[in-house]
C-alpha positions in Angstrom: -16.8 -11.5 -21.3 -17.9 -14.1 -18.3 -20.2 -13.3 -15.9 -18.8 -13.7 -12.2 -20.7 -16.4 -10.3 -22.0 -14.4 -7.1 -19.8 -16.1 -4.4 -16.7 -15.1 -6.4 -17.7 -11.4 -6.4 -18.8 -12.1 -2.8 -14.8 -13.5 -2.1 -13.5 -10.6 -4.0 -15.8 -7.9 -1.8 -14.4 -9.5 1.4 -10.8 -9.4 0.2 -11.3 -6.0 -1.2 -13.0 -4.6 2.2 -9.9 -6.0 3.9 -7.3 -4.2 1.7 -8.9 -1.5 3.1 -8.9 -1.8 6.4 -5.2 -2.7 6.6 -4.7 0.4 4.5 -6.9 2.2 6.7 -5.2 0.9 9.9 -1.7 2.0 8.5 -2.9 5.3 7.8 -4.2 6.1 11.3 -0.9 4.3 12.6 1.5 6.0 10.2 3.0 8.4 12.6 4.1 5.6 15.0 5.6 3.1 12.3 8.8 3.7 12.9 11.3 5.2 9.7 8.7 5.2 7.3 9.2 8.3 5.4 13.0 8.9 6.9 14.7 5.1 4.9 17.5 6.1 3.5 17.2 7.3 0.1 14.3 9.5 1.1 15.2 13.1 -0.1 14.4 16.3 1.6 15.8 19.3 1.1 15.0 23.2 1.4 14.9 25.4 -1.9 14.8 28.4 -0.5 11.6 28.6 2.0 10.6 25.6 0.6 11.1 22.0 1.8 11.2 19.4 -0.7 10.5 15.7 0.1 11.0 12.6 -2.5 10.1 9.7 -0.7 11.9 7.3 -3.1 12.8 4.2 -0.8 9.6 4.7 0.9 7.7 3.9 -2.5 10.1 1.3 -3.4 9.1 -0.8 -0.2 5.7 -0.1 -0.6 5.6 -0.9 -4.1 7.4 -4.1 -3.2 4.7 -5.2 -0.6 1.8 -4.3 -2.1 2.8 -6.4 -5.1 3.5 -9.3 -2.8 0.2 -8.8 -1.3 -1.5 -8.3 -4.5 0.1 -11.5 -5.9 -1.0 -13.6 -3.3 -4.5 -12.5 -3.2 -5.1 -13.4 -7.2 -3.8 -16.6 -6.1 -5.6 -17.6 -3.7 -8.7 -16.4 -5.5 -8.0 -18.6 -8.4 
């Protein structure tokens, strides 16, 4: 295994750090983004006095971005 010359691990902390701070933003702005949580394909329902949510479109989009995100992050790294 390679040792990472410093100014890679440098680029890598700044890109890191930023990941977060998007995800951070999105987390204090969640409430206001508008149908995230309610796409269709989100289940909820009520089992008795229960309520049941399966946020399966949700994750799909997500998923979908993140690996978008992801993928252009390695390459602009490399």
């Amino acid at each position: 295994m390679e040792a990472m010359p410093s100014h890679d691990i440098g680029k890598a902390l700044v890109i890191i750090g930023l990941v977060v701070l998007i995800v951070g933003i999105l987390v204090a702005f969640s409430p206001r983004i508008p149908l995230l949580g309610r796409l269709p394909g989100d289940l909820s329902f009520h089992i008795g006095e229960h309520h049941v949510f399966i946020p399966l479109a949700t994750c799909i989009l997500l998923s979908i971005g993140l690996t978008i995100v992801v993928n252009v992050v390695l390459r602009l790294l490399k």
